[in-house]
Structures are given as structure tokens and as C-alpha cells.
GUTOR-489044 format. One line per field, with one value per residue (C-alpha): residue number from 1; chain; x, y, z. Coordinates in nm, 2 decimals. Layout:
# GUTOR-489044
nr (NUM, ...)
kette (A, ...)
u (X, ...)
v (Y, ...)
w (Z, ...)
This chain:
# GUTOR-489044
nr (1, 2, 3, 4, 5, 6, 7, 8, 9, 10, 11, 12, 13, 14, 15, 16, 17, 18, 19, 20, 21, 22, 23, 24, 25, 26, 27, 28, 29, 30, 31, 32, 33, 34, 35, 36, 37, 38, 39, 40, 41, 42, 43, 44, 45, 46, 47, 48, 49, 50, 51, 52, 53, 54, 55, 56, 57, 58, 59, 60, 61, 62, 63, 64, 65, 66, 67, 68, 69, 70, 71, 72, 73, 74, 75, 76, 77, 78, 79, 80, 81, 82, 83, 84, 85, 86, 87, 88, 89, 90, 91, 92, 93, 94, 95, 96, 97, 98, 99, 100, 101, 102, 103, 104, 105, 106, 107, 108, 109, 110, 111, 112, 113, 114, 115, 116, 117, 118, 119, 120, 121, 122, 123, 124, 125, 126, 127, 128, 129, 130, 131, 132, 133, 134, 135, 136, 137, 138, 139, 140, 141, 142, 143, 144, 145, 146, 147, 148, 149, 150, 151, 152, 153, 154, 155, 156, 157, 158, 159, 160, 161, 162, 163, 164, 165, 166, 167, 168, 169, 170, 171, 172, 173, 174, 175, 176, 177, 178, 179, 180, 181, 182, 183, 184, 185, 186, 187, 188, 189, 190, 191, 192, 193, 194, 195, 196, 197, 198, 199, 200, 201, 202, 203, 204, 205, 206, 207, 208, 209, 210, 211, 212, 213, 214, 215, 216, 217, 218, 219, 220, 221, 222, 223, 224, 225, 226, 227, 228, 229, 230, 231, 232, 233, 234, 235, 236, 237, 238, 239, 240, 241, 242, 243, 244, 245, 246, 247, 248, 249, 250, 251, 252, 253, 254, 255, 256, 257, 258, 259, 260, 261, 262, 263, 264, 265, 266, 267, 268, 269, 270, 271, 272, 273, 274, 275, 276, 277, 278, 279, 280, 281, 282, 283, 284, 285, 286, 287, 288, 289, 290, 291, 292, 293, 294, 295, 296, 297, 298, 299, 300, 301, 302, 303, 304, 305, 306, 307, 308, 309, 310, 311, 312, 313, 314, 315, 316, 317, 318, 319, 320, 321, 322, 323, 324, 325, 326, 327, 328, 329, 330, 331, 332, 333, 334, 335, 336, 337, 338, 339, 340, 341, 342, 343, 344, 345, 346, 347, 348, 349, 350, 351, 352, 353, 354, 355, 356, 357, 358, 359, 360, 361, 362, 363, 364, 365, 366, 367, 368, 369, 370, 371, 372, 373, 374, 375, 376, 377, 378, 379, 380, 381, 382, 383, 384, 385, 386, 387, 388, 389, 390, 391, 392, 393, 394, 395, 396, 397, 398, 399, 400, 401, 402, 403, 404, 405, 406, 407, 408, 409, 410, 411, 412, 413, 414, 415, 416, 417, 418, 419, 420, 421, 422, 423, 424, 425, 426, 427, 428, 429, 430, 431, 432, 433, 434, 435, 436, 437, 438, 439, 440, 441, 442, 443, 444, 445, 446, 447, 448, 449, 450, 451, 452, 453, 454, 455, 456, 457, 458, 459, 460, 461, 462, 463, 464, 465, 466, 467, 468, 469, 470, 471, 472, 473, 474, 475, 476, 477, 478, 479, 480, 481, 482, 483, 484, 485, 486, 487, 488, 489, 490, 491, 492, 493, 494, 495, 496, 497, 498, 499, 500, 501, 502, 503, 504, 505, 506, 507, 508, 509, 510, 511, 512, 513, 514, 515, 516, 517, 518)
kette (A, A, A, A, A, A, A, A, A, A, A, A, A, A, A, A, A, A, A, A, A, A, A, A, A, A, A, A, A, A, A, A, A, A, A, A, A, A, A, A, A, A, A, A, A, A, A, A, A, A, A, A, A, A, A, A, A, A, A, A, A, A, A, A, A, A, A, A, A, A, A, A, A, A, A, A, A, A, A, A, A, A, A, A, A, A, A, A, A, A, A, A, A, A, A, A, A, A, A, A, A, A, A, A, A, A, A, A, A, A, A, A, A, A, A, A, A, A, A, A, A, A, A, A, A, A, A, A, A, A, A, A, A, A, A, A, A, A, A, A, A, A, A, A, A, A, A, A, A, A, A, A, A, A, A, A, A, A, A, A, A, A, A, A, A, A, A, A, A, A, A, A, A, A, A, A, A, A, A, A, A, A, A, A, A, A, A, A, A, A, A, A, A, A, A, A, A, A, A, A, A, A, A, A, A, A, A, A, A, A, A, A, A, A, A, A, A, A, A, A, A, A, A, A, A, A, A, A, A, A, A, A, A, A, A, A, A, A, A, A, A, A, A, A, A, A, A, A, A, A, A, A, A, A, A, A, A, A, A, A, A, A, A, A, A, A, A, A, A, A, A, A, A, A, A, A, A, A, A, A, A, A, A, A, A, A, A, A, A, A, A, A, A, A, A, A, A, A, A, A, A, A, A, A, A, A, A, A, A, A, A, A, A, A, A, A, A, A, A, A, A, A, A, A, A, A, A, A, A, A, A, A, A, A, A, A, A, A, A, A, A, A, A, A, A, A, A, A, A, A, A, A, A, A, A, A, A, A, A, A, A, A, A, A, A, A, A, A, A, A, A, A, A, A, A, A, A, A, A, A, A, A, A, A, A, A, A, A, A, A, A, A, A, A, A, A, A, A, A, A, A, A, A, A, A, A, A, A, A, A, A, A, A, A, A, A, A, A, A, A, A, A, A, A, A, A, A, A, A, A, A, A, A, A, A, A, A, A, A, A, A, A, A, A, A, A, A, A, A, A, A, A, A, A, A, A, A, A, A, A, A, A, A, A, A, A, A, A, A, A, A, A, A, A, A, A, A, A, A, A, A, A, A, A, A, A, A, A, A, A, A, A, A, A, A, A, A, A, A, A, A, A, A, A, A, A, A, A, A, A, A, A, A, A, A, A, A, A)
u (30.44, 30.62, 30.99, 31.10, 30.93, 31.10, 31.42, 31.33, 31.29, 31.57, 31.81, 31.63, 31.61, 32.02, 32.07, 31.85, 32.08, 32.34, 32.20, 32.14, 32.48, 32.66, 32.39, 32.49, 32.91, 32.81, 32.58, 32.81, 33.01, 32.67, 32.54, 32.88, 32.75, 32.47, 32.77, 32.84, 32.47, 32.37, 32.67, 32.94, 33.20, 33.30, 33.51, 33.39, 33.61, 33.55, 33.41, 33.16, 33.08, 33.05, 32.79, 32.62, 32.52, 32.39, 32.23, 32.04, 31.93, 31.83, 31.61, 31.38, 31.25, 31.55, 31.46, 31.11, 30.98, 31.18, 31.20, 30.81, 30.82, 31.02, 30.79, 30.45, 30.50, 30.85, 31.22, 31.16, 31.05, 31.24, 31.59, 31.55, 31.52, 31.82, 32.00, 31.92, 31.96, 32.31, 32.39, 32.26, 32.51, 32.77, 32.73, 32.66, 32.97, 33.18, 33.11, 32.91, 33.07, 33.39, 33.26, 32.97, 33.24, 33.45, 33.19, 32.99, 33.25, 33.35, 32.97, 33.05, 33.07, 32.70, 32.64, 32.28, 32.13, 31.92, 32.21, 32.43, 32.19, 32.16, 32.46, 32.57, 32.35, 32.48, 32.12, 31.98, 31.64, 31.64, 31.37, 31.58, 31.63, 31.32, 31.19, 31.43, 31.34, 30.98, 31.00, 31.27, 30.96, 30.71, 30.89, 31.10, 30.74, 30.62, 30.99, 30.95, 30.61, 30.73, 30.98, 30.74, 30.52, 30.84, 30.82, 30.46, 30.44, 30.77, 30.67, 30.30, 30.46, 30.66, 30.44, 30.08, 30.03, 29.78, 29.96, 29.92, 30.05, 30.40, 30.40, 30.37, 30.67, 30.88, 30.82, 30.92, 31.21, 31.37, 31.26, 31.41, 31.74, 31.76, 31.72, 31.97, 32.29, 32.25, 32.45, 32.77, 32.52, 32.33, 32.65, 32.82, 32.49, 32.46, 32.79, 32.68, 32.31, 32.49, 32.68, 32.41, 32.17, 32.43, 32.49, 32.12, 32.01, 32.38, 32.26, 31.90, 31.97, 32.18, 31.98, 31.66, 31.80, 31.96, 31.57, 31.47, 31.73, 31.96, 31.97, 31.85, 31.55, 31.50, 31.55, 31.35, 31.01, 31.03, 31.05, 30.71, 30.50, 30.45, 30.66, 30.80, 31.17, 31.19, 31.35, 31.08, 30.78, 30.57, 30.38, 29.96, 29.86, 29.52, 29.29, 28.96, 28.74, 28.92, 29.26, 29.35, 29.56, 29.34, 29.51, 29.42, 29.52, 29.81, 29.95, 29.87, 29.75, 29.89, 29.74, 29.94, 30.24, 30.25, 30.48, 30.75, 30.86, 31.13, 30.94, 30.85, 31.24, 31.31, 31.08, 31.27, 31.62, 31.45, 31.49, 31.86, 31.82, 31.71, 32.06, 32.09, 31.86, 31.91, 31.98, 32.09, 32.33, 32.43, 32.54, 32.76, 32.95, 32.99, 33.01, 33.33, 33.69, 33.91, 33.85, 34.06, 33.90, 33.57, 33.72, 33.79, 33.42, 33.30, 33.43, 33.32, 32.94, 32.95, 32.98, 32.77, 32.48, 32.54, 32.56, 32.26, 32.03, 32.10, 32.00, 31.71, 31.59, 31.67, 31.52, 31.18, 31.21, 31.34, 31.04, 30.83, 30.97, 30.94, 30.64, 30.36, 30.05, 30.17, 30.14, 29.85, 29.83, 30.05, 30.08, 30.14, 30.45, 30.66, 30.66, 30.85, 31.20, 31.09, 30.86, 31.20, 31.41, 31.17, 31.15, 31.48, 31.68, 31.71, 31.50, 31.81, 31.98, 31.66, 31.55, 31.94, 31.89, 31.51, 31.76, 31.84, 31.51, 31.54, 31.83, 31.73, 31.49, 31.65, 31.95, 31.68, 31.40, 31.69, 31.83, 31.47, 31.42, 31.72, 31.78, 31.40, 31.43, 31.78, 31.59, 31.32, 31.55, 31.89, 31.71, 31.38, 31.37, 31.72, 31.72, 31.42, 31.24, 31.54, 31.83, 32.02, 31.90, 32.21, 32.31, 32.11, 31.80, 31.83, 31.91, 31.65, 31.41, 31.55, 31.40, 31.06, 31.04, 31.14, 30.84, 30.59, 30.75, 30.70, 30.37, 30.25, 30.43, 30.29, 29.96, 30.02, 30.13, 29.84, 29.70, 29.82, 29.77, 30.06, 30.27, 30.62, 30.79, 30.48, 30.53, 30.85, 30.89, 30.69, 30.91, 31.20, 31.09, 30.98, 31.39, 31.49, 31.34, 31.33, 31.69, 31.83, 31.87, 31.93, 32.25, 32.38, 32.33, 32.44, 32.79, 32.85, 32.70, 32.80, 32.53, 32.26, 32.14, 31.88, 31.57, 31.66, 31.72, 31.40, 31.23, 31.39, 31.28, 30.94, 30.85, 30.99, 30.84, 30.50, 30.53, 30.58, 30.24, 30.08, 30.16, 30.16, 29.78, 29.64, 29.87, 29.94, 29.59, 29.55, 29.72, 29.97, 30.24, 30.17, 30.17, 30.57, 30.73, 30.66, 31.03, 31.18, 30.95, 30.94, 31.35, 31.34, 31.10, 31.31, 31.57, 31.45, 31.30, 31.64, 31.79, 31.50, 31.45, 31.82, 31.87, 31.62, 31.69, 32.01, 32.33, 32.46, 32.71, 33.06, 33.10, 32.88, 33.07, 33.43, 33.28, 33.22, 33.57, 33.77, 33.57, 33.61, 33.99, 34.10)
v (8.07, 7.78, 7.85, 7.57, 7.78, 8.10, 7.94, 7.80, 8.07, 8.29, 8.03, 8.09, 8.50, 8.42, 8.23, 8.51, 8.77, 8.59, 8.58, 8.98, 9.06, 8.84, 9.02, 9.38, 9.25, 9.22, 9.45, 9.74, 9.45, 9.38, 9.71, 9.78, 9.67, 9.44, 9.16, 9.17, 9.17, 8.89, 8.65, 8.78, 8.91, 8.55, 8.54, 8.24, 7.98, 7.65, 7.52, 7.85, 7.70, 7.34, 7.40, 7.74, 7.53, 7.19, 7.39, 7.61, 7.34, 7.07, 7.40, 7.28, 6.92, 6.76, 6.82, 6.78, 6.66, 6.37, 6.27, 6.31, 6.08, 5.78, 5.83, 5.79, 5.53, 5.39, 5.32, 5.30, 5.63, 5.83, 5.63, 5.60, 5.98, 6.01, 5.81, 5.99, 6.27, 6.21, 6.05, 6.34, 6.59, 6.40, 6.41, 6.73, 6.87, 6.61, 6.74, 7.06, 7.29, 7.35, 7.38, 7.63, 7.81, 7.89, 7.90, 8.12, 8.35, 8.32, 8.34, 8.76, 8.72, 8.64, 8.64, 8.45, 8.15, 8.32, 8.57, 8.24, 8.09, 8.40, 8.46, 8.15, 8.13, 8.51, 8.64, 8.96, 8.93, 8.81, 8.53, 8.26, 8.52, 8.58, 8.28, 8.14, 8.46, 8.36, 8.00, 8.06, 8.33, 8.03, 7.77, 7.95, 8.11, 7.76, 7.70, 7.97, 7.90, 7.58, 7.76, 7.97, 7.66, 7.54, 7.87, 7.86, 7.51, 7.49, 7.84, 7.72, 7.40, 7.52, 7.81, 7.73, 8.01, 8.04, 7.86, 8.16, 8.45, 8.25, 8.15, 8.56, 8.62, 8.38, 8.55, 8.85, 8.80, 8.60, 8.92, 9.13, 8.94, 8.86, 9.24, 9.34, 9.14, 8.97, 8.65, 8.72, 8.75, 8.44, 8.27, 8.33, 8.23, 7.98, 7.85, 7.87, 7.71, 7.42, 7.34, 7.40, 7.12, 6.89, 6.91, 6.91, 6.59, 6.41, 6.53, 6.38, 6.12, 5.97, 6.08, 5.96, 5.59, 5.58, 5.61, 5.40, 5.12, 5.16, 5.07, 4.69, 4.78, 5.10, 4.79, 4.51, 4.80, 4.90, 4.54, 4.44, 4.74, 4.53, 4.69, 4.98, 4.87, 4.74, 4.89, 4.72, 4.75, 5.04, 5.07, 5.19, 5.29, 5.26, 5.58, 5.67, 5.91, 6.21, 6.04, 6.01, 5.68, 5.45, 5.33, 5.03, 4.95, 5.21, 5.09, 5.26, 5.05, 4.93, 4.78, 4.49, 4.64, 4.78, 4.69, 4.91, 4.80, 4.92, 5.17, 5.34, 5.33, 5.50, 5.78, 5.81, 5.79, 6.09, 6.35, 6.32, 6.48, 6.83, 6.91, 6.97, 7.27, 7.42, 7.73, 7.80, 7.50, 7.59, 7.99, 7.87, 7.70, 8.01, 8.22, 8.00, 8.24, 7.99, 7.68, 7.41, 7.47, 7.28, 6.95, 7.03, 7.16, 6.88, 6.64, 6.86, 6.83, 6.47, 6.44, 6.63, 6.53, 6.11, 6.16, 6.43, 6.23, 5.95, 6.08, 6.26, 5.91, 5.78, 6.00, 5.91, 5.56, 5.61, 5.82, 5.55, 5.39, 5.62, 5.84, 5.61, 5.75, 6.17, 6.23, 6.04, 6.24, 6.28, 6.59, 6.61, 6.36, 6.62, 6.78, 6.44, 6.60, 6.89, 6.62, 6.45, 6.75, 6.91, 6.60, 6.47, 6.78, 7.06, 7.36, 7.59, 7.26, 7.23, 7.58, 7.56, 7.25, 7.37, 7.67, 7.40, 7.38, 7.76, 7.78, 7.53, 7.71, 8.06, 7.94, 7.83, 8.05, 8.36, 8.19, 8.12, 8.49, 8.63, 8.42, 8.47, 8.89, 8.91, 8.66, 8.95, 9.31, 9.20, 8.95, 9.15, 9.52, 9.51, 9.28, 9.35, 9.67, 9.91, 9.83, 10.15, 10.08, 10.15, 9.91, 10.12, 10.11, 9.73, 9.65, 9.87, 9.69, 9.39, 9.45, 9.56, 9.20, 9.04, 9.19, 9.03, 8.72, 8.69, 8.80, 8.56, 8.25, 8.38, 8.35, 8.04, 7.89, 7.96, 7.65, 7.50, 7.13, 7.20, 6.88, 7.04, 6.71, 6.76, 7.11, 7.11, 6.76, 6.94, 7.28, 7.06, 6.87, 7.22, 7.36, 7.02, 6.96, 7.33, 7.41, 7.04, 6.92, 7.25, 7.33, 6.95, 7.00, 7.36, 7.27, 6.92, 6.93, 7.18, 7.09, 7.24, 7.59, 7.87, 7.69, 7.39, 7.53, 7.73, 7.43, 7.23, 7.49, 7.51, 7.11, 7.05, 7.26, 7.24, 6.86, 6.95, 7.09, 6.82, 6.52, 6.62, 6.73, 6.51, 6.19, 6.10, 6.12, 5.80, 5.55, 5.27, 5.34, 5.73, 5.76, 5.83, 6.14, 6.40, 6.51, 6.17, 6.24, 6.56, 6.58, 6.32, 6.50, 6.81, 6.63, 6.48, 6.79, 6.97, 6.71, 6.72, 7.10, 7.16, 6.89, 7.02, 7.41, 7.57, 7.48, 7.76, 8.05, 8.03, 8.28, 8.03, 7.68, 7.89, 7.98, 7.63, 7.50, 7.76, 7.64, 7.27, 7.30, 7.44)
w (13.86, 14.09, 14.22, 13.97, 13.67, 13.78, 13.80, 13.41, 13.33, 13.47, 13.31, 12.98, 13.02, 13.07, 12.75, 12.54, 12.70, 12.50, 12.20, 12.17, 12.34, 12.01, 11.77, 11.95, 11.91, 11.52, 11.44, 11.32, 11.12, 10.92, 10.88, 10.65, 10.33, 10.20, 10.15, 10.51, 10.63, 10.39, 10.39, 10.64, 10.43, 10.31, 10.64, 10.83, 10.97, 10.95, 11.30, 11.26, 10.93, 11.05, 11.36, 11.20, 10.90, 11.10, 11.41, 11.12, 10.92, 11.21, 11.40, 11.65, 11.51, 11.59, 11.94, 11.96, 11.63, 11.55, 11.96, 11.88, 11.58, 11.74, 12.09, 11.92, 11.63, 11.72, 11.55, 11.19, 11.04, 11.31, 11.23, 10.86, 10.88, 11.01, 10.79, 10.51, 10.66, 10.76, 10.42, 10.26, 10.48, 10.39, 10.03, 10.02, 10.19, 10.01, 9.64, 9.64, 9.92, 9.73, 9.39, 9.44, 9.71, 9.40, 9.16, 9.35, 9.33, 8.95, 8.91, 8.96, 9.33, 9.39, 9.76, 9.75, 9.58, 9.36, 9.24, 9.18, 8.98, 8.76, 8.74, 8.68, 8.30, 8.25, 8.28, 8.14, 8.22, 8.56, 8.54, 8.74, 9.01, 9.04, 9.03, 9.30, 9.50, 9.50, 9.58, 9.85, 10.01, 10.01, 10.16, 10.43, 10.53, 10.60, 10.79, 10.95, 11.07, 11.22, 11.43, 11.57, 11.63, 11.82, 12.03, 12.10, 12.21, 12.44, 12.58, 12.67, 12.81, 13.03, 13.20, 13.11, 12.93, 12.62, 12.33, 12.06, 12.32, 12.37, 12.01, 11.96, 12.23, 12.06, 11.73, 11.84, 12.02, 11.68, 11.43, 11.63, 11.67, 11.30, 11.19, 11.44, 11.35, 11.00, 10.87, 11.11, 11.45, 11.31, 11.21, 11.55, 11.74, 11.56, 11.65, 12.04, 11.98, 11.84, 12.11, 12.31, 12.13, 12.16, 12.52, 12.59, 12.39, 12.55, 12.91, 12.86, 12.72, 12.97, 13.28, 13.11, 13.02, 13.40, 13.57, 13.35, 13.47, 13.21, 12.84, 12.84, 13.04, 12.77, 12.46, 12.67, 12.73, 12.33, 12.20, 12.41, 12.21, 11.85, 11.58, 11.80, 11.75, 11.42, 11.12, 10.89, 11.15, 11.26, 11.61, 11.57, 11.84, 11.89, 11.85, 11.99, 11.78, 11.89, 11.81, 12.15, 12.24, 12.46, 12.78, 13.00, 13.33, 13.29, 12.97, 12.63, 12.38, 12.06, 11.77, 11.53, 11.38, 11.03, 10.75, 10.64, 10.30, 10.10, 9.95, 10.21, 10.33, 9.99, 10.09, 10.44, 10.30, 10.04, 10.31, 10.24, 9.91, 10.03, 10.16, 9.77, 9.77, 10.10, 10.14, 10.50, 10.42, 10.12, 10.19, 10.44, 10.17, 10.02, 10.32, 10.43, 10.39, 10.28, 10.04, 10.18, 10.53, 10.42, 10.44, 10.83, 10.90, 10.69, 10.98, 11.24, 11.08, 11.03, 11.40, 11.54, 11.29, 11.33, 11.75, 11.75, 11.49, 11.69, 12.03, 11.91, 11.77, 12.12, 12.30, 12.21, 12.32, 12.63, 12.67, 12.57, 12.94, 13.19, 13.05, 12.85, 12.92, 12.97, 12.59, 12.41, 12.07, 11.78, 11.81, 12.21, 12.15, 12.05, 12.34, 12.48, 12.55, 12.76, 13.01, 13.09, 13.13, 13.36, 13.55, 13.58, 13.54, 13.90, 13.72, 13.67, 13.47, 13.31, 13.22, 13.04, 12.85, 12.77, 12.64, 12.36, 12.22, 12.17, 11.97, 11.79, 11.68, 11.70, 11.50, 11.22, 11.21, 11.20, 10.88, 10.70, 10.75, 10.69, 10.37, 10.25, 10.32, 10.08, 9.84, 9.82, 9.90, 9.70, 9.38, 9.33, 9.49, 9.38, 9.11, 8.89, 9.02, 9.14, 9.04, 9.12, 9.50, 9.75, 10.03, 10.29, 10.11, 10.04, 10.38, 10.47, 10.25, 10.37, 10.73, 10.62, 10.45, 10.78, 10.93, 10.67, 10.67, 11.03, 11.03, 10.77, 10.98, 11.29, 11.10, 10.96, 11.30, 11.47, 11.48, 11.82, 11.68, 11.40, 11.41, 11.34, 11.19, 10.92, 10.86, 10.83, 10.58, 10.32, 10.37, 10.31, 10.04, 9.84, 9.89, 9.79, 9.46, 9.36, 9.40, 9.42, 9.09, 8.98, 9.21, 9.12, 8.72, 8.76, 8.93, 8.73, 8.41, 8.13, 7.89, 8.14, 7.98, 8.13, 7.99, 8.13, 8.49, 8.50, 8.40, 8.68, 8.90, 8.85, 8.77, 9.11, 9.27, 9.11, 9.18, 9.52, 9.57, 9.36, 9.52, 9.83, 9.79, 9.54, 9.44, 9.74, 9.85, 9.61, 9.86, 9.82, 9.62, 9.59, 9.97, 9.94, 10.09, 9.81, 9.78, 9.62, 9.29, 9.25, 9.29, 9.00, 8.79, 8.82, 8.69, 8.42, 8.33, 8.35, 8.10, 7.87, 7.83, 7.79, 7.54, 7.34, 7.31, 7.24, 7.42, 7.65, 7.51, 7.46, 7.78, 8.04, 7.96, 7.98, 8.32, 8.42, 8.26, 8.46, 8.79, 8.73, 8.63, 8.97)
């Protein structure tokens, strides 16, 4: 190693100290009880609630996967992201955090998603549970995976080292973080790592847009490449057989710009319906100690989301400027942000703001696993097959799931030419229209019943898997992002099914009354 890739590295060695020290400070907290380990005691306040929730849900694609997206193919699909992504967090916080806080609670205390929605249609055979137990395994496996991904391509970046060792390192480091301090370490971390993203993307960004020659230059070099800065407009680049961009006399080559119609601005704007059915958003809504605080951490999210979607998006065109020809693939493009903070940043500065990357992806992947073990230890080993099981032993059994998780994500991310953006899209759009429509219909409509929800459930997520990997194969109008119809199929699905069978008891709509009244 260079002196400039020791000193990246001591910064980074610095920051992971950190990270264990706050999982050491909570550890005996969250080894109390399985409450405590799983979702903090319900004692959050509400700037911890604010940042733990966005840095966990953005992980490491806000800074190299959507920087990636608006580098190689330009503004549109990278800022229409965002939007519905910071329309989505907005609705969200605005009317579900405070009802599923209280119902969550009414719901006899549940302290996970899949115990909420069990508890929520008085289950005695625990086929919701299960059900939302299994689906949250599948999808934060393929999360997780993209984290790791994350890890393996910034650590094989930065010191040239083999992609799958670093990826392996990087794994490693977050399992054994995650089974050391639980939902108040994560929380708390997570809290750090999200002022930590901030500041990176802010302190980029402005260095980056200063050698290029300032903003108008950034604007004038983006509206040459056809369709690179339009909102209805997409760059091509142009290919060779191994889909490398071609480059000519220094310049990379684009092709005519391709329409973006409204349809395809629909599909964009879809990715602000997954805050519906997320989970690591979600439990800090019921993780939060007092009701009347969300409204304060709803403003703190807002901000930080709308400035860090829209430097992310920025990002990549800058990088456009001052690096054309350094990343030629689409898969390469994502690794935009850590070119200009290695090359305009002193490596101490740089190895801290590379920091960012890792708790974006720390603060994530230790939420997918965390959430995805108690889905398994607390709503099936518990739930289903032991029910007598103490806290020690679900815990216990919490941590052996960790382990499998990871090793499965670690499989599944070893293929070094993963584009995260695309691994993580189809992730999102599984936790979207699985638990969605099911957490809006469950909080807002009384008519919904158990048949109805378990329908949901499974429609939305079977639709998931289907047109993603055969309708959308077909082209044209099926080539939309797979969340937008599978979230309505859920929901029509929900209404259908319940509407048909037998309305719920007596005991489940005085439940929903009582919640709705306060």
C-alpha cells in the first residue's frame, strides 16, 4: 500500500472503532430481554428515530448506486427516483407512523412486523406470521446481499485487493456488529452514520463542482451529451460487444437520446410506495417512546432525505465533468463518488468521507439482518415451533440466523459485476408490495379481515417475482418497475378477498375503533 492508502485506511479503522465502541455501550441494554434486543425498549427519541430510519433505509445506493445511475445514463431516472422517493417518506411519516405506533401497541404490544400483523387479525394459527416471517427472510437476503456488494466493491477500490476477499471482510465486520448490540447499537449508529452520509455527499459535492469551474460549467458539460439533463430524455451511451462505452478522441460517446414518457415516470415515482412496506422504516415508528415526537423527527427526515437525494443525483453529473472516460460500464459507474473523493479530498479527509459509504451500508445491512433474524427467532422458532422458548434461547436463536443470512448474501454477492441500484430495486419492490397495501388497509380500513391480508401478501409478492422475470421481458408497456403492479394487485386483491369472505370479529374492529378514536 501507498502512504495515501494507509492514511484511508487508518481514518476508516478510526470510524469502525466507533461503531463497536456504541455496540459495546449497548450491548448489556439489549441483551435484557428479546424487546430490548429487537426494538429498543420503545425508548427512542425523535432525532434517533428521524436519521436511524433514513440512514437504514437509503444504505449504500444512495452513495454509489444512484450517483452511479445519474453518471452513466443522466438526470431523469436518477431524479425521478428521488422524487418518489422523497414523496413516499413524506407520506409515510405523515399518516402511518402514529397510527401503527399506537396500534402496534394495542395490537398486544407486538414488537415486529410480522407479530403486528398477527396480532392485529387476533390470530390463532399463525399463518400471517409466518408468512411475513418468510418473505421478510427473502427479500432482506437479497438487501443484504447488496450491502455486502457495497463492501466488496468500495473495499477492492480503494486497496486493489481481490473483490470477493473485501466483500468477505466487509461481511464480517457488519455480522459481528449486529449480533453484538441489537436495535439500540443499530439505532444509535445509525444516528452517527447519518450524519456522516450527509456530510460526505455535502463535502463532495462542493469540492467536485468547484474543479470543475463551478455549477454553470457542471449544467453547460451535461446539456452537450443528448438527453443527459432532461427530465423526459435519457442519455445511450454507446456500447461495444463487451458493453464497454466507446470513447473518441477523449470524449465518450453517446448515441440519440431516448424518450422518457410518462409511463415510464410512473414507474420512477413507484419507488415511493415501498416506504409502505418497509420494515427498518417502519419499526422505528414503533420503536419511537413517545407519540407526539414523530411529527418533530418527521421534519428532521424530510430534510435530510430532499438535500441527500438531491446531492446523490448531483453527484453523478458533476462526475460526468471532471471524470468521462475513468468509468466506461454500468456497472463501474457506481463506483463514481469514491474517484472524486480520493482525488480531490487529502487521504485522511478522504479515507473519513469514504467512511460514509460504510455506514451507509453498516447502518442498512445491520437492520436487514437484524430485522430478518427476529422475523425467524421471535415469529417462527418462537411463534410456530416453540412457543414456550425463553428470551435467551430466542436471542440465541436469533444470532444463529444472522449467521445464515449472511452467508447466503455473501453467496449471492459474489458476483463482482452486481449493479447495486438493480439489486436493490427489486428488494424494494418485494417489501413494498408484500407489506404495503397490507399495513395501509390494516391501519385505515376496518372491513379488511385475515383472508384478505394473506391474500395481499402473497399476490404481491408472487407478482413481484412474475413480472420482474417474465412480463416485463415482453417490452413496451410491461418494461415498468415491477413494484407499481404488483402494489396494485395486492390491493385489489385485499379488497376482493375480504369482501367476499366473512367480515372480521366483534373483538378485531373494537381494536381498530379504539386505535382510530385517540
Amino acid at each position: 500500500m501507498n502512504s495515501q492508502t494507509v492514511q484511508i485506511l487508518i481514518a476508516m479503522i478510526i470510524y469502525m472503532a466507533i461503531v463497536v465502541v456504541i455496540g459495546v455501550v449497548y450491548a448489556k441494554k439489549a441483551n435484557k430481554s428479546s424487546e430490548n434486543y429487537f426494538l429498543g425498549g420503545r425508548s427512542l427519541g425523535p432525532w434517533v428515530t428521524a436519521m436511524s430510519a433514513e440512514a437504514s433505509d437509503m444504505s449504500g445506493w444512495l452513495l454509489m448506486g444512484l450517483p452511479g445511475v445519474a453518471y452513466w445514463c443522466g438526470l431523469a431516472d436518477a431524479a425521478w427516483t428521488a422524487i418518489g422517493l422523497a414523496i413516499g417518506t413524506y407520506l409515510n411519516w405523515l399518516i402511518v407512523s402514529k397510527r401503527l405506533r399506537r396500534y402496534s401497541i394495542r395490537a398486544n404490544n407486538s414488537i415486529t412486523l410480522p407479530e403486528f400483523f398477527s396480532n392485529r387479525f387476533r390470530e390463532s394459527k399463525k399463518v400471517i406470521m409466518t408468512l411475513s416471517a418468510v418473505f421478510i427472510l427473502v427479500f432482506f437476503t437479497v438487501y443484504a446481499a447488496s450491502c455486502f456488494v457495497t463492501c466488496g466493491k468500495l473495499f477492492s477500490t480503494l486497496f486493489e485487493m481481490p473483490y470477493i476477499s473485501m466483500m468477505i471482510v466487509g461481511a464480517i465486520f457488519v455480522l459481528l456488529y449486529t449480533v453484538l448490540g441489537g436495535f439500540l447499537a443499530e439505532s444509535a449508529s445509525d444516528f452517527m452514520q447519518g450524519i456522516v452520509m450527509i456530510v460526505a455527499l455535502t463535502v463532495i459535492v462542493i469540492i467536485s463542482t468547484v474543479s470543475a469551474g463551478g455549477f454553470g460549467a457542471v449544467i453547460e458539460n451535461a446539456k452537450a451529451i443528448p438527453g443527459f439533463l432532461e427530465f423526459f430524455g435519457l442519455a445511450s451511451p454507446e456500447l461495444n460487444a463487451d458493453g464497454v462505452q466507446m470513447v473518441e478522441a477523449g470524449k465518450p460517446l453517446f448515441g440519440a437520446a431516448s424518450e422518457y414518457g410518462w409511463l415510464k415516470i410512473f414507474s420512477m415515482l413507484a419507488w415511493g410506495l415501498g416506504y409502505f412496506g418497509m420494515p427498518q422504516v417502519l419499526l422505528r415508528f414503533m420503536a419511537i417512546r413517545k407519540e407526539d415526537e414523530l411529527k418533530r423527527s418527521r421534519r428532521i427526515a424530510m430534510i435530510w432525505v430532499v438535500i441527500s437525494l438531491a446531492v446523490a443525483v448531483f453527484i453523478g453529473i458533476v462526475g460526468r465533468q471532471l471524470y468521462p472516460t475513468v468509468h466506461l460500464t454500468s456497472t463501474d459507474s457506481e463506483n463514481i463518488f469514491i474517484t472524486l473523493a480520493t482525488s480531490s479530498l487529502p487521504a485522511i479527509l478522504a479515507g473519513f468521507v469514504m467512511a460514509g459509504i460504510l455506514a451507509a451500508t453498516i447502518s442498512s445491512s445491520d437492520s436487514y439482518l437484524l430485522i430478518a433474524a427476529s422475523a425467524f427467532a421471535k415469529n417462527i422458532y418462537q411463534g410456530v415451533f416453540k412457543k414456550n422458548a425463553s428470551d435467551k434461547q430466542v436471542m440465541n436463536m436469533s444470532r444463529i440466523t444472522l449467521l445464515a443470512i449472511a452467508l447466503f448474501a455473501m453467496f449471492i454477492a459474489l458476483d463482482e459485476k452486481s449493479v447495486i441500484f438493480n439489486i436493490v430495486s427489486f428488494a424494494w419492490a418485494g417489501f413494498g408490495a408484500t407489506f404495503g397495501p397490507i399495513m395501509l388497509f390494516s391501519l385505515f380500513w376496518k372491513r379488511i379481515n385475515r383472508p384478505g391480508a394473506i391474500a395481499g401478501m402473497i399476490s404481491g409478492a408472487g407478482m413481484v417475482f412474475l413480472w420482474k422475470l417474465v412480463i416485463s421481458k415482453l417490452g413496451g408497456i410491461f418494461a415498468i418497475y415491477e413494484l407499481l403492479p404488483a402494489f396494485i394487485f395486492s390491493s385489489i386483491c385485499i379488497v376482493v378477498v375480504s369482501l367476499m369472505t366473512a367480515p372480521p370479529s366483534k373483538e378485531i374492529e373494537e381494536d381498530f375503533e379504539s386505535v382510530k378514536a385517540n
